[in-house]
C-alpha positions in Angstrom: 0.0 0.0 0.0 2.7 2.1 0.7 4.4 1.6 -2.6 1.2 2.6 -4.3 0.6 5.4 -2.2 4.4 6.7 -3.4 3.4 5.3 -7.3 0.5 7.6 -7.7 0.8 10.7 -5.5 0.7 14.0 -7.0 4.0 16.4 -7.4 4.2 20.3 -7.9 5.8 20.9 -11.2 7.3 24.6 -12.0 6.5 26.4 -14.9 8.5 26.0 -18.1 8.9 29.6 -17.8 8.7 32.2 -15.0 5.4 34.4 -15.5 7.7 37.1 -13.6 9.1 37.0 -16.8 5.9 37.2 -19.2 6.7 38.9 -22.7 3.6 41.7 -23.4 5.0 42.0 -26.8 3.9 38.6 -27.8 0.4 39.6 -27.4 -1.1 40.7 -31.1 -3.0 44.0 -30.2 -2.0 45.2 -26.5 1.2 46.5 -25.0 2.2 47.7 -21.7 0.6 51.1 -20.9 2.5 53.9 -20.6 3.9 54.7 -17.4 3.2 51.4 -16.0 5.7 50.0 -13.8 6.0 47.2 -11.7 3.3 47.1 -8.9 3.9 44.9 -5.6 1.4 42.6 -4.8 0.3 40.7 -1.6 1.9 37.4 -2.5 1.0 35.7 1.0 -2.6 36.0 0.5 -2.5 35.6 -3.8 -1.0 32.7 -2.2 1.6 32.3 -5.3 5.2 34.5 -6.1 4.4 33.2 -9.5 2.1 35.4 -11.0 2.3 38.4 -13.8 0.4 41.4 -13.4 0.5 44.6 -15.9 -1.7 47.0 -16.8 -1.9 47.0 -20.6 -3.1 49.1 -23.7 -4.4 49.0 -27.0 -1.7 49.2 -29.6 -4.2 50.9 -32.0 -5.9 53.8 -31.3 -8.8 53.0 -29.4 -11.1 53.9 -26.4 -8.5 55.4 -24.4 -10.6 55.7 -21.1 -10.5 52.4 -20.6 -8.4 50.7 -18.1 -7.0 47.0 -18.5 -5.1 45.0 -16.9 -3.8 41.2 -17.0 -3.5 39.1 -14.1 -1.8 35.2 -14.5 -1.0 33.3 -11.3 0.4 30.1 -11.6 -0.1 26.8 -8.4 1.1 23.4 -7.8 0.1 22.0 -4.8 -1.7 18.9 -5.2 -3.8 19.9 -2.4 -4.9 23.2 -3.5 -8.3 24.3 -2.1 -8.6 26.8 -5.4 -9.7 29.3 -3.0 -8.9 32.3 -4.9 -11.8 33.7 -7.7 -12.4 37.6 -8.5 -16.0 37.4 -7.5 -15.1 36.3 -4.0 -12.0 38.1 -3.8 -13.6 41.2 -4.9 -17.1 40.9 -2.4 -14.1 40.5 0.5 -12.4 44.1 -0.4 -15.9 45.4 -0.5 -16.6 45.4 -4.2 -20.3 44.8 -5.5 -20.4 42.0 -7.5 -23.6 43.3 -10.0 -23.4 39.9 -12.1 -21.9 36.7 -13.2 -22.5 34.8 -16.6 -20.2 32.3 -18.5 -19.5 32.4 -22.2 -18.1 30.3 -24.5 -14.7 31.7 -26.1 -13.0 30.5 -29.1 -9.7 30.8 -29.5 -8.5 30.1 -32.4 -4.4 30.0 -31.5 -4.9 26.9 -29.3 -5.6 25.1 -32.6 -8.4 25.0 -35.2 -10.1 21.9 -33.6 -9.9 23.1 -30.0 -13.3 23.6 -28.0 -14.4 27.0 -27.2 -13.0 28.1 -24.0 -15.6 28.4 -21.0 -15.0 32.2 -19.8 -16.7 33.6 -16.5 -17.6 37.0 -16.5 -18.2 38.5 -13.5 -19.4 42.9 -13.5 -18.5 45.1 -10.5 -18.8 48.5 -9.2 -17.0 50.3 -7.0 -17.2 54.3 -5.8 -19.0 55.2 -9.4 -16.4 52.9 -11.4 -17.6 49.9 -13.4 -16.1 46.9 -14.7 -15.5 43.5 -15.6 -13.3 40.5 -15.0 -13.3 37.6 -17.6 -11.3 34.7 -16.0 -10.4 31.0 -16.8 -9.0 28.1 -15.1 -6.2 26.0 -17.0 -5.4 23.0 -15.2 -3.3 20.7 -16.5 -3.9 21.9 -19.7 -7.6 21.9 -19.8 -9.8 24.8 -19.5 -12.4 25.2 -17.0 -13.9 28.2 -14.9 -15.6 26.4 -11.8 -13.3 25.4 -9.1 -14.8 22.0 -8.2 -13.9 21.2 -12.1 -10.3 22.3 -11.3 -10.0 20.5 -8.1 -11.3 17.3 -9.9 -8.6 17.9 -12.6 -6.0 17.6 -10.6 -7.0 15.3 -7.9 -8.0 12.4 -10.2 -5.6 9.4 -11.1 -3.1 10.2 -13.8 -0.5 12.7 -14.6 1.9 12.4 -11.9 2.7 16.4 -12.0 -0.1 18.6 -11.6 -0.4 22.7 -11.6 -3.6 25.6 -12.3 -3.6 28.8 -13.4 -6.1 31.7 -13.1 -5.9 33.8 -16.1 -8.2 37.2 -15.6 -8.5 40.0 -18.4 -9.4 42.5 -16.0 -11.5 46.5 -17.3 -12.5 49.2 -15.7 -14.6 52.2 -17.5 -16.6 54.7 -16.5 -19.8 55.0 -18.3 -21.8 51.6 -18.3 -22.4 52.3 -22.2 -19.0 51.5 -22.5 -19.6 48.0 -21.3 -20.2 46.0 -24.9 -16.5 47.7 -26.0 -14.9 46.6 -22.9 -16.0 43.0 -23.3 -14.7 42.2 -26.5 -11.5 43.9 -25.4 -11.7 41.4 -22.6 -12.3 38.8 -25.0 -9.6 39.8 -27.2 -7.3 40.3 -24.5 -7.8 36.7 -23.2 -7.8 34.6 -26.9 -4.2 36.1 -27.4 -2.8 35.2 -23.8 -4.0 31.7 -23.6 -2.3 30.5 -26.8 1.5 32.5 -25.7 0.6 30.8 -22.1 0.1 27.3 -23.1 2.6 27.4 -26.0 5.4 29.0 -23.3 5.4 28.9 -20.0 2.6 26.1 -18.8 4.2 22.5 -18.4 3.3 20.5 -21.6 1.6 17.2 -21.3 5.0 14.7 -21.6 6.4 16.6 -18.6 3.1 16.0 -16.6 2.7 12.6 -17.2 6.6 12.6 -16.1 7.9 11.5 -19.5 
C-alpha cells in the first residue's frame, strides 16, 4: 500500500517559464501602458510569487478611457483548495459584484479543432467605477472556470505532475455604455494570452505525465 501510495501521488511541477518573466509583446494588439511599472502585490494571500500582473493598452488607437489589466498566477500543490476567484475576492475588499455569466470563447491560436473556451464574466462596481473580469482556469492543460472542475482535474488518477492557473482579463470604465466595447476587449485580450501561455510557460503534457 505504501508503494502505491508513493506510485501515484501527485508532485508540484514549476512552470516551463517564469510568469515574472511574461513577454507583453507577444500579445497581437495590446502593449504595456505607458507609465506602468512594476506594482507589488500581496503574495502571501494571492497565495503564489508566480504570477504576472500589468496594466496593458491597446496598440491601435482605441477607447482610451478604458483601463486593463492582465493578471496570471500560476499553483502546484496537489492539495490546492482553489480558494482564490475575483467574484469572492472582490465581495471581501468590498466590491459589489452586480453579475456573473459564462460564455463560451473560441480561441482560435490553441488550434483549429480546440473547444471554445468556458470564460466567467463577472461585473463590478465600485465608488461610481464599473467593470469587468473575464477569468479561466487551466489545469493541467484543460480549461475550465468552476473550481470544483479544477480540483477534480488535478486530484483524479493520472498525470503524476499537476499545476492551475487563473488567467483574468481584468477593465475598468466609466460609463456603463462603454460595457459592450470593454468586453470584446476582454475577450480579445484573453484569446491572445492563452495560446502565448500554453505554448510558453505552462508545463506541456509529456512533462506531466513525467515522460
Amino acid at each position: 500500500m505504501e508503494w502505491l501510495a508513493n506510485r501515484y501521488a501527485k508532485h508540484p511541477i514549476a512552470p516551463r517559464r517564469s510568469l515574472t518573466e511574461f513577454d507583453v509583446s507577444a500579445l497581437e494588439s495590446f502593449r504595456a501602458a505607458a507609465g506602468s511599472g512594476p506594482v507589488e502585490l500581496p503574495t502571501e494571500d494571492i497565495g503564489t510569487e508566480e504570477l504576472f500582473w500589468g496594466r496593458l493598452e491597446e496598440k491601435a488607437p482605441g477607447f482610451r478611457d478604458l483601463q486593463i489589466t492582465l493578471f496570471v498566477t500560476y499553483y502546484s500543490n496537489p492539495g490546492d483548495p482553489v480558494p482564490h476567484t475575483p467574484e469572492v475576492c472582490a465581495r471581501q475588499v468590498g466590491i459589489t459584484v452586480s453579475n456573473i455569466a459564462s460564455v463560451a470563447l473560441s480561441v482560435p491560436g490553441l488550434g483549429p479543432n480546440h473547444p471554445p473556451v468556458p470564460v466567467r464574466v463577472v461585473d463590478f462596481e465600485k465608488v461610481g467605477t464599473h467593470g469587468l473580469t473575464g477569468y479561466v482556469f487551466c489545469a493541467n492543460g484543460e480549461f475550465r472556470c468552476r473550481r470544483d472542475q479544477v480540483r477534480w482535474i488535478i486530484g483524479r488518477p493520472g498525470d503524476r505532475y499537476v499545476y492551475f492557473s487563473k488567467i483574468e482579463a481584468i477593465l475598468s470604465y466609466a460609463q456603463e455604455r462603454d460595457r459592450p466595447y470593454a468586453l470584446e476587449v476582454c475577450q480579445r485580450l484573453l484569446s491572445e494570452a492563452l495560446p502565448v501561455l500554453v505554448a510558453e510557460y505552462f508545463p506541456d503534457s509529456a512533462d506531466l505525465k513525467g515522460e
